[in-house]
Every structure is written in C-alpha cells, then in structure tokens.
N, C-alpha and C positions, 0 to 999 in steps of 0.2 A: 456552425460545424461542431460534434458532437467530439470529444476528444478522446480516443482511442481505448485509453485506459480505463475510462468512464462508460464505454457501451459497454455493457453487457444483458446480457437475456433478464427476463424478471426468476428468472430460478438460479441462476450461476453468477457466482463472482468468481476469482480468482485472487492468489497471491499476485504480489506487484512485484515489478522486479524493476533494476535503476538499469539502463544501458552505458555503454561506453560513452556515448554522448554528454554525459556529465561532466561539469565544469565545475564542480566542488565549490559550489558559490555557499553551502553550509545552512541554504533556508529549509527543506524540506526536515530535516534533523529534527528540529525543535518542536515541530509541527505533530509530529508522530506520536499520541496519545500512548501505544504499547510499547515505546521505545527499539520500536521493530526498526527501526533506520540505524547506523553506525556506518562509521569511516574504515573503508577499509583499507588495504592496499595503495590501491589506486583511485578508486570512486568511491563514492560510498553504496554503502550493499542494502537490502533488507531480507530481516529475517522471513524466510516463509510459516517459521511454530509461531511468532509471536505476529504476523502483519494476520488482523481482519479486516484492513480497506476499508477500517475506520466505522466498521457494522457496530452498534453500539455505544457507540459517541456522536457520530454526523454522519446526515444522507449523503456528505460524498469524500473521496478519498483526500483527505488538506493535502498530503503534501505532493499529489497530483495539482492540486489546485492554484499552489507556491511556486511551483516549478517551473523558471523561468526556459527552458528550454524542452521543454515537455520530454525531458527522457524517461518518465515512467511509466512502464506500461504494463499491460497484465500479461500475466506470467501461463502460456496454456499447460506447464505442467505440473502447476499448481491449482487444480479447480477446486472451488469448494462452494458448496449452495449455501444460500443466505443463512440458512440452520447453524450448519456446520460453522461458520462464520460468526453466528452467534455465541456458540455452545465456546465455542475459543476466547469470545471476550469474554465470559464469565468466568472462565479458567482465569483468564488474566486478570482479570480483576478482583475476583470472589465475589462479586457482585451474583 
C-alpha cells in the first residue's frame, strides 16, 4: 500500500501538512533537513516556504517515512512541481 502522502503524479508534489492526528511523539522534527517542521500550539506544524518534501536531499519525504501514525499528508493547496520544489531547495540551501 502506497502511503498517501507519498503518491503523487511524476510532475506534482505538494507542500505536507501535519493533521490533528498527531501525537507529539517529536520524531518527525529532527528528521526535516529544511527545518520546515516546529512545534506548534498544539501539533506540530510545517512550514509550506521552507517544506520541499525533501526534493533535494532524498527520493522520499523522511518525516513521512518517521511517522508513526501517518498524520502527514499532502497539502492540495500547496502544489508545487518537482522544479519549483527544487528551485526552493536551493534558496534554502544556497546550494
């Protein structure tokens, strides 16, 4: 079974977004190469300027991958194509 957050088309990814489902277990945090993940409120959040779903670093989203109760999913009002996805890690990184 393909995990929800993880299909996407070969032209589109999307920002990820945490649901209320989260249990603040704290793994998925560490895991976030852009630092796009933070605690917030109540769950923790990510940011959509700084999340590229890990385009960049690794074929697949880690803290999807962490996530013991799969609250992460893709965010459809955040789309962005693998480009743009990229064009954003390099902002962030200056690479």
């Amino acid at each position: 079974m393909i995990c929800q957050a993880t299909f996407t088309n070969f032209l589109y990814n999307m920002a990820l977004y945490i649901t209320d489902e989260c249990i603040n277990c704290d793994v998925c945090e560490p895991e976030c190469p852009n630092e796009a993940i933070t605690q917030g409120e109540e769950i923790y959040i990510i940011a959509p300027g700084l999340c590229t779903e890990c385009v960049g670093h690794y074929d697949t989203s880690q803290c999807v991958e962490v996530c013991p109760v799969d609250c992460i999913l893709i965010d459809p009002e955040n789309e962005e194509t693998n480009e743009q996805l990229l064009s954003k890690y390099h902002q962030i990184t200056g690479d």
